[in-house]
N, CA, C, O and CB atoms as a CASP TS submission, in Angstrom:
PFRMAT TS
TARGET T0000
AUTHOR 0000-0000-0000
METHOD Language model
MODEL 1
PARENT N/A
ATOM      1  N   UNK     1     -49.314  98.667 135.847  1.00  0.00           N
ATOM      2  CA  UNK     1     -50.021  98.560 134.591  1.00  0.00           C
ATOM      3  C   UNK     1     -51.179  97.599 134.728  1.00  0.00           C
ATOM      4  O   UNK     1     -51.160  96.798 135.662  1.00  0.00           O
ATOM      5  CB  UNK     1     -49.084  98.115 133.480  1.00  0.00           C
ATOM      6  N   UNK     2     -52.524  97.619 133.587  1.00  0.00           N
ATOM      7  CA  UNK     2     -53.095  96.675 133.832  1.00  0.00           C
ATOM      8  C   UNK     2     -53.532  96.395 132.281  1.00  0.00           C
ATOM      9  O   UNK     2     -53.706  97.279 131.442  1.00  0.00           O
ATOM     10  CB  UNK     2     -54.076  96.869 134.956  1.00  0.00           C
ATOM     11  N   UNK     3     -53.692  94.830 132.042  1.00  0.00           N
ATOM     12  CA  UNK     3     -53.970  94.611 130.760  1.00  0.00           C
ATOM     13  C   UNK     3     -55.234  94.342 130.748  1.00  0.00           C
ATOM     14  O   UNK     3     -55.770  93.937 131.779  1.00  0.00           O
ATOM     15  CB  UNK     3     -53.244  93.690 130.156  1.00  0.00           C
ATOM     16  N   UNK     4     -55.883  94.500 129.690  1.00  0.00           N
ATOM     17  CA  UNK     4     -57.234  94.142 129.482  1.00  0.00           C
ATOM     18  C   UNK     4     -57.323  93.227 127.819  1.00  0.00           C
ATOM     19  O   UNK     4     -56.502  93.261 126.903  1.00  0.00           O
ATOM     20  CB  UNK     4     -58.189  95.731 129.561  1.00  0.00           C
ATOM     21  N   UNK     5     -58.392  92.602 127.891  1.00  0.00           N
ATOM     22  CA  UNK     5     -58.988  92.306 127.135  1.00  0.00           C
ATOM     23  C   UNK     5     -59.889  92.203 126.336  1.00  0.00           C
ATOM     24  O   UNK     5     -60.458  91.123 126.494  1.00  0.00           O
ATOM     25  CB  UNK     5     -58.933  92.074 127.258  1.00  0.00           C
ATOM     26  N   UNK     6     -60.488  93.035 125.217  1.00  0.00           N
ATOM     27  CA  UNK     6     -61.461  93.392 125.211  1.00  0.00           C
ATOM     28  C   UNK     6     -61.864  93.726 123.594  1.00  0.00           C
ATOM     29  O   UNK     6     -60.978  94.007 122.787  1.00  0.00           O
ATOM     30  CB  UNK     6     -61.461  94.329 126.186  1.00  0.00           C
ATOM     31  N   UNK     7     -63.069  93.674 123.271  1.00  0.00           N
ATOM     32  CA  UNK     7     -63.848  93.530 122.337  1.00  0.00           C
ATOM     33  C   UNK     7     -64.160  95.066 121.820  1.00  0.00           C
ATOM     34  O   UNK     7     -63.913  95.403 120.662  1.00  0.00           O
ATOM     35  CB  UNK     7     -65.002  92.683 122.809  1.00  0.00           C
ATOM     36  N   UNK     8     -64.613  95.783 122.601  1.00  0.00           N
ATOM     37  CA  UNK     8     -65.254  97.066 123.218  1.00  0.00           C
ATOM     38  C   UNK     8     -64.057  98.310 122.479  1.00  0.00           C
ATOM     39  O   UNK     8     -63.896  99.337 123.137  1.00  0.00           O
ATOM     40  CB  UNK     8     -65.266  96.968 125.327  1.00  0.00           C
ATOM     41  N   UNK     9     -63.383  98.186 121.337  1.00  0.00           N
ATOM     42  CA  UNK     9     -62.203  98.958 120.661  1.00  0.00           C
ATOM     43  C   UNK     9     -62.563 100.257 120.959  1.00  0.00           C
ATOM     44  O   UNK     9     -61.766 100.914 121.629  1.00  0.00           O
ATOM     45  CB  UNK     9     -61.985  98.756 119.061  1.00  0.00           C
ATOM     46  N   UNK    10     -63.718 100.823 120.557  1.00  0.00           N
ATOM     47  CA  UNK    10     -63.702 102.760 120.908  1.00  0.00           C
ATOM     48  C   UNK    10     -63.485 102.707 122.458  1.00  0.00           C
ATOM     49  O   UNK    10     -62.483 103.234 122.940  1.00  0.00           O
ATOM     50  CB  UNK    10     -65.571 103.860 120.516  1.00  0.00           C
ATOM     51  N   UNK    11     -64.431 102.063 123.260  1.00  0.00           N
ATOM     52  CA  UNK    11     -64.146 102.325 125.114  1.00  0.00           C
ATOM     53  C   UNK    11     -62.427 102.132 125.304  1.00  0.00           C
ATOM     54  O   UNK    11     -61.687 102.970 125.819  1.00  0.00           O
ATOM     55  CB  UNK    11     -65.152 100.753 126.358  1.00  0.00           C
ATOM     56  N   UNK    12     -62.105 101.099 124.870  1.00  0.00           N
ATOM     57  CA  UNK    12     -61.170 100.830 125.039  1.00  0.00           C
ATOM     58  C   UNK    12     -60.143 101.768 125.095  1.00  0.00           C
ATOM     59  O   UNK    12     -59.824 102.458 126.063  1.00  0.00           O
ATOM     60  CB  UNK    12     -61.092 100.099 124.433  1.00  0.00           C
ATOM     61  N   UNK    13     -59.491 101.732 123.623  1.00  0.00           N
ATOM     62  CA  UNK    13     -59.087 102.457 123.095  1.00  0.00           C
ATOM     63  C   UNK    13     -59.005 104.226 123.685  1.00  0.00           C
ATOM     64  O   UNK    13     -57.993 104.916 123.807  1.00  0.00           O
ATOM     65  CB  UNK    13     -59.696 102.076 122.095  1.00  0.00           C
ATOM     66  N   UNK    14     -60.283 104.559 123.939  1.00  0.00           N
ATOM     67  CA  UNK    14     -60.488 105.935 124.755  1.00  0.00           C
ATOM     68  C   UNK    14     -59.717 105.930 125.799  1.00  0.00           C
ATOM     69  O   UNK    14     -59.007 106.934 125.851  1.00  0.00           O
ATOM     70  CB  UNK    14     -61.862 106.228 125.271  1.00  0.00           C
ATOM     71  N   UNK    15     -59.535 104.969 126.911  1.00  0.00           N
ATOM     72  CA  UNK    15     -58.854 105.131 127.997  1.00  0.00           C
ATOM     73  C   UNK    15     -57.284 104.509 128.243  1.00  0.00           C
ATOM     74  O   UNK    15     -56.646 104.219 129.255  1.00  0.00           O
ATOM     75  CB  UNK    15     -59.733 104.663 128.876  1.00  0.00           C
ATOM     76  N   UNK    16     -57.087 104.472 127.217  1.00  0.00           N
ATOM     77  CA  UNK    16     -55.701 103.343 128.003  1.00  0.00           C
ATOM     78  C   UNK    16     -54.542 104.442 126.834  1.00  0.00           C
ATOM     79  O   UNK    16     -54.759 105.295 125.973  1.00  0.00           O
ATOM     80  CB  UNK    16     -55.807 100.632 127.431  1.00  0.00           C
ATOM     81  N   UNK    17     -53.406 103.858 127.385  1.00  0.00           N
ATOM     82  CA  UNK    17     -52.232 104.640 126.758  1.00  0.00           C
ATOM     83  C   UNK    17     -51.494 103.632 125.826  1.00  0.00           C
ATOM     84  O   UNK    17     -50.870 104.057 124.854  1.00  0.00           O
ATOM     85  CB  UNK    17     -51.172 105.261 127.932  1.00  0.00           C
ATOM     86  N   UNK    18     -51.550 102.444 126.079  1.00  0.00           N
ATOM     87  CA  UNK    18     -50.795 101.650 124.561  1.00  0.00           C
ATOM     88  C   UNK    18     -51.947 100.243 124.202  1.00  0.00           C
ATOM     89  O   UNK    18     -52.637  99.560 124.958  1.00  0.00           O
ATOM     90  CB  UNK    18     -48.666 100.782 125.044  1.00  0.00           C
ATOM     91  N   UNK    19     -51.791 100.225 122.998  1.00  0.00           N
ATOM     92  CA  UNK    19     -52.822  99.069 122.690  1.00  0.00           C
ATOM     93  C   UNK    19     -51.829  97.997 122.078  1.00  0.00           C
ATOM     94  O   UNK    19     -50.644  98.316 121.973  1.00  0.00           O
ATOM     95  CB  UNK    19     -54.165  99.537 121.532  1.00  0.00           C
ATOM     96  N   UNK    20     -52.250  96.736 121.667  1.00  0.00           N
ATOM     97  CA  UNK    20     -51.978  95.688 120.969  1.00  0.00           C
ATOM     98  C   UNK    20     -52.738  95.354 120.298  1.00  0.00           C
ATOM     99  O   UNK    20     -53.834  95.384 120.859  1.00  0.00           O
ATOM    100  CB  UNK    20     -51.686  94.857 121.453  1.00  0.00           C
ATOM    101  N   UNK    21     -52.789  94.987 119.219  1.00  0.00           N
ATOM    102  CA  UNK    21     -53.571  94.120 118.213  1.00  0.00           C
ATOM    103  C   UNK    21     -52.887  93.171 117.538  1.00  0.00           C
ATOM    104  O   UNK    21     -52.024  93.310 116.671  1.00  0.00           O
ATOM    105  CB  UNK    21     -54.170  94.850 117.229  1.00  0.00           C
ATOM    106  N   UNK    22     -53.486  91.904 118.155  1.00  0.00           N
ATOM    107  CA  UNK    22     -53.474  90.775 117.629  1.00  0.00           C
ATOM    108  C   UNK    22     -54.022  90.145 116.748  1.00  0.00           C
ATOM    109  O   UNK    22     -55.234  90.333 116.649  1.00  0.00           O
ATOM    110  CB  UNK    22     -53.557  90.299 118.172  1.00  0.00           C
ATOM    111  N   UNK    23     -53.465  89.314 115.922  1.00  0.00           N
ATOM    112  CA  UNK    23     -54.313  88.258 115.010  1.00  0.00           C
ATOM    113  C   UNK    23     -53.469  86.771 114.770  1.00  0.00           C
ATOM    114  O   UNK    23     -52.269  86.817 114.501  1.00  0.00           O
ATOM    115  CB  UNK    23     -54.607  89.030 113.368  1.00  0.00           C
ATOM    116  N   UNK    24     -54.102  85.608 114.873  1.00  0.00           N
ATOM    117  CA  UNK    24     -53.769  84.765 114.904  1.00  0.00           C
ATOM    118  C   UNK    24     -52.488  84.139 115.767  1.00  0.00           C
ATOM    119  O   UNK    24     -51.545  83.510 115.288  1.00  0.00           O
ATOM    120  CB  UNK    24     -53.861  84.769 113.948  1.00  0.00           C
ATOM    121  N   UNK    25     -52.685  84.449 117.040  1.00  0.00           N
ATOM    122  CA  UNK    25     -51.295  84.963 117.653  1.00  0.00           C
ATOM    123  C   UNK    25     -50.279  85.831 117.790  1.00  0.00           C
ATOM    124  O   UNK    25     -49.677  85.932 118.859  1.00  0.00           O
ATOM    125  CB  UNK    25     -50.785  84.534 117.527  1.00  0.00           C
ATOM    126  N   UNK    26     -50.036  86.419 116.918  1.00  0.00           N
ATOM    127  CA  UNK    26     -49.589  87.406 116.939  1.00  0.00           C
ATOM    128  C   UNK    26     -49.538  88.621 116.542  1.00  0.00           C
ATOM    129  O   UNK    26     -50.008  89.051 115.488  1.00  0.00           O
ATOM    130  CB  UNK    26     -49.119  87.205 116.877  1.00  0.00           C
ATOM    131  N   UNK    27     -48.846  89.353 117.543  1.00  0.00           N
ATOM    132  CA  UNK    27     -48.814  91.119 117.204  1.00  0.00           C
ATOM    133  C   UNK    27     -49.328  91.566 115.678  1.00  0.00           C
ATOM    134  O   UNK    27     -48.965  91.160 114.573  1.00  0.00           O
ATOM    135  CB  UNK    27     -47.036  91.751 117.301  1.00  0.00           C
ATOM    136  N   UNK    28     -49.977  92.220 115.931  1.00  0.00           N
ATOM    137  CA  UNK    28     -50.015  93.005 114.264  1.00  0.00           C
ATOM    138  C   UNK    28     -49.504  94.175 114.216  1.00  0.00           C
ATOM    139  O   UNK    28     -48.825  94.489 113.238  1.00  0.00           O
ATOM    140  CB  UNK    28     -51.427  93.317 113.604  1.00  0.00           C
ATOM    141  N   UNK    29     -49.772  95.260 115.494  1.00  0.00           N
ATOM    142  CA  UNK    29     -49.944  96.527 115.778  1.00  0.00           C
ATOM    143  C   UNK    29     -49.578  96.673 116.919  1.00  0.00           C
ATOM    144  O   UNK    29     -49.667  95.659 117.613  1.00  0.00           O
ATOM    145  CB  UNK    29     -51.059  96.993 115.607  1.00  0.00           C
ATOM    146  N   UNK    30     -49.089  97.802 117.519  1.00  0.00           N
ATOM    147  CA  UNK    30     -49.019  98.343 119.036  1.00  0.00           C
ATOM    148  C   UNK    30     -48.582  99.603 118.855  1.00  0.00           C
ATOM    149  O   UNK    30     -48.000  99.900 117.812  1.00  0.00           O
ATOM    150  CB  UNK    30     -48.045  97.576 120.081  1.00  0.00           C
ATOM    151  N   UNK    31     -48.812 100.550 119.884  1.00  0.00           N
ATOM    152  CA  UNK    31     -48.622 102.096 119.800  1.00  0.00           C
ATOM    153  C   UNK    31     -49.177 102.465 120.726  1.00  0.00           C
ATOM    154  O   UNK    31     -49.613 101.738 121.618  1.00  0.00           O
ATOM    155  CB  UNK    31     -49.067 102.849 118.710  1.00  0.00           C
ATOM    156  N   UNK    32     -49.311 104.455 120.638  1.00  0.00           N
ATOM    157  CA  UNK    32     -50.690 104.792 121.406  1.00  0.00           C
ATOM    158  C   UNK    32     -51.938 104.068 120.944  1.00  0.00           C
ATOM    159  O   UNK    32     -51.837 102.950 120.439  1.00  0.00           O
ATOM    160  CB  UNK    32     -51.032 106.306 121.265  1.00  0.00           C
ATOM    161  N   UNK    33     -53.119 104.666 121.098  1.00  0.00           N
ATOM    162  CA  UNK    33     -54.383 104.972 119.967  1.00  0.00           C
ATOM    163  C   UNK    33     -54.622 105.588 118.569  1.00  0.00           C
ATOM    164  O   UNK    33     -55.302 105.367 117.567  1.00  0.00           O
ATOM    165  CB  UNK    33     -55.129 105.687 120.491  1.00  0.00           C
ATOM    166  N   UNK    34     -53.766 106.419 118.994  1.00  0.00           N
ATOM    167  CA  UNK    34     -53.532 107.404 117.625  1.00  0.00           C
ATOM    168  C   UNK    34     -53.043 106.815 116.597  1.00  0.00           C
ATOM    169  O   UNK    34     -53.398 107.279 115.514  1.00  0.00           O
ATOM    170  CB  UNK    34     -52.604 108.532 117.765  1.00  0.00           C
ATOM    171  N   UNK    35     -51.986 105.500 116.584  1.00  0.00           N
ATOM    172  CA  UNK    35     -50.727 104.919 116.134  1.00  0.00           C
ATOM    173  C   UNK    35     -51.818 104.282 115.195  1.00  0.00           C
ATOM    174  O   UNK    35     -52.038 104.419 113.991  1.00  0.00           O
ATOM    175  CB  UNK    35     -49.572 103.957 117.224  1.00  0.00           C
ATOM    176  N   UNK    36     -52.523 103.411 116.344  1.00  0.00           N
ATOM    177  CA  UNK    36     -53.683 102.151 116.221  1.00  0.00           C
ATOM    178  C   UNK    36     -54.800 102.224 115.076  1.00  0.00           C
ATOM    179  O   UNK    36     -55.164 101.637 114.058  1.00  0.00           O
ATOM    180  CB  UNK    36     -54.585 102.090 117.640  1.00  0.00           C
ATOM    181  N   UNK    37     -55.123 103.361 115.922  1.00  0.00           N
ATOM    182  CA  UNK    37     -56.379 103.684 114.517  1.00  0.00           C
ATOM    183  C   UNK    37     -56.084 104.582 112.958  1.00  0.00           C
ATOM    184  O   UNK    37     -56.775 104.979 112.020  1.00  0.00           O
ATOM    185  CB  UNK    37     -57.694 104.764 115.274  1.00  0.00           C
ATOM    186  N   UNK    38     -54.835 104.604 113.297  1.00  0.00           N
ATOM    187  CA  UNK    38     -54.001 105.501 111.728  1.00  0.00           C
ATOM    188  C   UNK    38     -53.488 104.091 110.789  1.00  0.00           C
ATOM    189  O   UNK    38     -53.161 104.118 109.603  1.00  0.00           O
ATOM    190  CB  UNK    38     -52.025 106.787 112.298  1.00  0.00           C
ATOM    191  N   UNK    39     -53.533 102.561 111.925  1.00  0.00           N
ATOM    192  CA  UNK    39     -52.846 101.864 110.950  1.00  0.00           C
ATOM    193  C   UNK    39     -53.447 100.871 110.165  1.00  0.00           C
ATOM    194  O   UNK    39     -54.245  99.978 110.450  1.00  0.00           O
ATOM    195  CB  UNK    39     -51.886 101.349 111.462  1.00  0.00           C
ATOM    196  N   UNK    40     -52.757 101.295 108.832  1.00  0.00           N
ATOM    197  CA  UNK    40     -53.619  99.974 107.592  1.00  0.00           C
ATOM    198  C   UNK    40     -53.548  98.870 108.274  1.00  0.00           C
ATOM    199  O   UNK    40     -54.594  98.593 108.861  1.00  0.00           O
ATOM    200  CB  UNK    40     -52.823  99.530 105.909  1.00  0.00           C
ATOM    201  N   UNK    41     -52.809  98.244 108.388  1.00  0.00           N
ATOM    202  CA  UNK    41     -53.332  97.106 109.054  1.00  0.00           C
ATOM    203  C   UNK    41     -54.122  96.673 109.891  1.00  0.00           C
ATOM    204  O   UNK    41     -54.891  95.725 109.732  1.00  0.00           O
ATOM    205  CB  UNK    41     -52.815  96.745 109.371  1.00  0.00           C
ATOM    206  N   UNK    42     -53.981  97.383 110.914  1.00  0.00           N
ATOM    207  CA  UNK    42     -55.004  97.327 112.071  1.00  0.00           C
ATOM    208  C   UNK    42     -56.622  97.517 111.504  1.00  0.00           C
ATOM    209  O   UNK    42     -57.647  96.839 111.577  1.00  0.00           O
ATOM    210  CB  UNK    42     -54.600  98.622 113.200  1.00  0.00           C
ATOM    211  N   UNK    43     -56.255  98.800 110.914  1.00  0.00           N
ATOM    212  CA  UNK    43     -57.680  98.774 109.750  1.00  0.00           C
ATOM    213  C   UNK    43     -58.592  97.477 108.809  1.00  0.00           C
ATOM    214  O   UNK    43     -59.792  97.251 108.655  1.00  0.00           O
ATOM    215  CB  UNK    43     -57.130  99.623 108.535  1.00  0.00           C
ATOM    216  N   UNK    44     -57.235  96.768 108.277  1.00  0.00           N
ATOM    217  CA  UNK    44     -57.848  95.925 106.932  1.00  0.00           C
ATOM    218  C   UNK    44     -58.267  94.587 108.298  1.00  0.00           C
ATOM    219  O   UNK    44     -59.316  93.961 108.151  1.00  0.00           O
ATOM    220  CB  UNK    44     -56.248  95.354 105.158  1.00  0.00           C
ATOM    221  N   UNK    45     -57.465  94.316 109.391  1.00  0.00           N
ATOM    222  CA  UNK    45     -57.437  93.078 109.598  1.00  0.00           C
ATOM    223  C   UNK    45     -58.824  93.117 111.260  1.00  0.00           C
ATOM    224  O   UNK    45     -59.794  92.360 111.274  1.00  0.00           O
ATOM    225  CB  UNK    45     -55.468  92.548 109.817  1.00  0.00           C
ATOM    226  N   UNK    46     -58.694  93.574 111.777  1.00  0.00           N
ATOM    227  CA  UNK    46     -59.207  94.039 112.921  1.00  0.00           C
ATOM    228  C   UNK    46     -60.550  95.057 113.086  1.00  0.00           C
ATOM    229  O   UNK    46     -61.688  94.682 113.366  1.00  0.00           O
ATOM    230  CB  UNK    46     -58.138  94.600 113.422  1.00  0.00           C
ATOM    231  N   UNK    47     -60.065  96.588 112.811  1.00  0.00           N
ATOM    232  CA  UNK    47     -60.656  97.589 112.727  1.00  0.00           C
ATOM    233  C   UNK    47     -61.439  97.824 112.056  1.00  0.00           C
ATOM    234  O   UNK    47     -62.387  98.327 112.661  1.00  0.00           O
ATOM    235  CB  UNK    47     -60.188  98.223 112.665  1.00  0.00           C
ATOM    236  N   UNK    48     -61.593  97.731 111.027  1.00  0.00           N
ATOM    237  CA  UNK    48     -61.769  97.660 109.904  1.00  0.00           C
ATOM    238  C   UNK    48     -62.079  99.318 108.377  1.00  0.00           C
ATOM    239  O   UNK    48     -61.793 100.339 109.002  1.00  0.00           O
ATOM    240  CB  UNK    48     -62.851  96.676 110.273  1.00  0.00           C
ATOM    241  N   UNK    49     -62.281  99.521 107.649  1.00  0.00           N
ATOM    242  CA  UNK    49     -61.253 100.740 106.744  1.00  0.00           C
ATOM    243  C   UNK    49     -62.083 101.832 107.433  1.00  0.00           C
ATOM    244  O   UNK    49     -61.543 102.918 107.224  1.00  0.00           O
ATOM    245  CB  UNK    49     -61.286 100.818 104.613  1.00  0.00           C
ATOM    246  N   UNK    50     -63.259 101.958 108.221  1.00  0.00           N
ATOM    247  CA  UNK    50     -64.440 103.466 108.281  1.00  0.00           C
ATOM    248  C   UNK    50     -63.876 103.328 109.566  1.00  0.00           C
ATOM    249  O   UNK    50     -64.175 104.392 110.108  1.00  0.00           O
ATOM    250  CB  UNK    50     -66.549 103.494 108.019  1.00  0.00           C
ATOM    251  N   UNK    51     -63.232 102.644 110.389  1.00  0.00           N
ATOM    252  CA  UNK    51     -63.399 103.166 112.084  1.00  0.00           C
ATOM    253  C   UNK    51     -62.872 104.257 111.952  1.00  0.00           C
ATOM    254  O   UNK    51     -62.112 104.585 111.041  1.00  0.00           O
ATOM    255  CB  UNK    51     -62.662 102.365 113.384  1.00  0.00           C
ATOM    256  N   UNK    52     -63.398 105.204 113.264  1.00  0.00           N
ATOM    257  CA  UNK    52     -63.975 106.296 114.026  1.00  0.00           C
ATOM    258  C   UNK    52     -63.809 105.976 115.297  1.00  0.00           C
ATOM    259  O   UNK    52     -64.273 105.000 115.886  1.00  0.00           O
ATOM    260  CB  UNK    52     -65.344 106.589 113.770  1.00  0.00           C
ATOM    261  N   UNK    53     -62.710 107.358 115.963  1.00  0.00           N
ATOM    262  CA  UNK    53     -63.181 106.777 117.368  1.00  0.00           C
ATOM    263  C   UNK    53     -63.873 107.574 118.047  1.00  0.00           C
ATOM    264  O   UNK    53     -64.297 107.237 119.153  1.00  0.00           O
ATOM    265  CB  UNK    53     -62.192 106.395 118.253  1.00  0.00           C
TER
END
């Protein structure tokens, strides 16, 4: 496996098979992509409500 770090959410996101999203230390989110960008949270806190990937 390899982890990344990264800013870059659509590239990202496009290539890898599970994500994390963090905030303030901890987990908010994890899944595929699909999981990621379907979730309110990830949306309100991170993503934010129009992402598109």
């Amino acid at each position: 496996g390899v982890l990344i770090s990264d800013h870059n959410v659509r590239e990202t996101l496009g290539v890898c098979d599970n994500a994390y999203i963090m905030s303030q230390g901890k987990v908010i989110e994890s899944g595929n992509p699909d999981k990621i960008i379907s979730s309110d949270i990830a949306k309100k806190i991170y993503l934010g409500e129009n992402f598109k990937l």
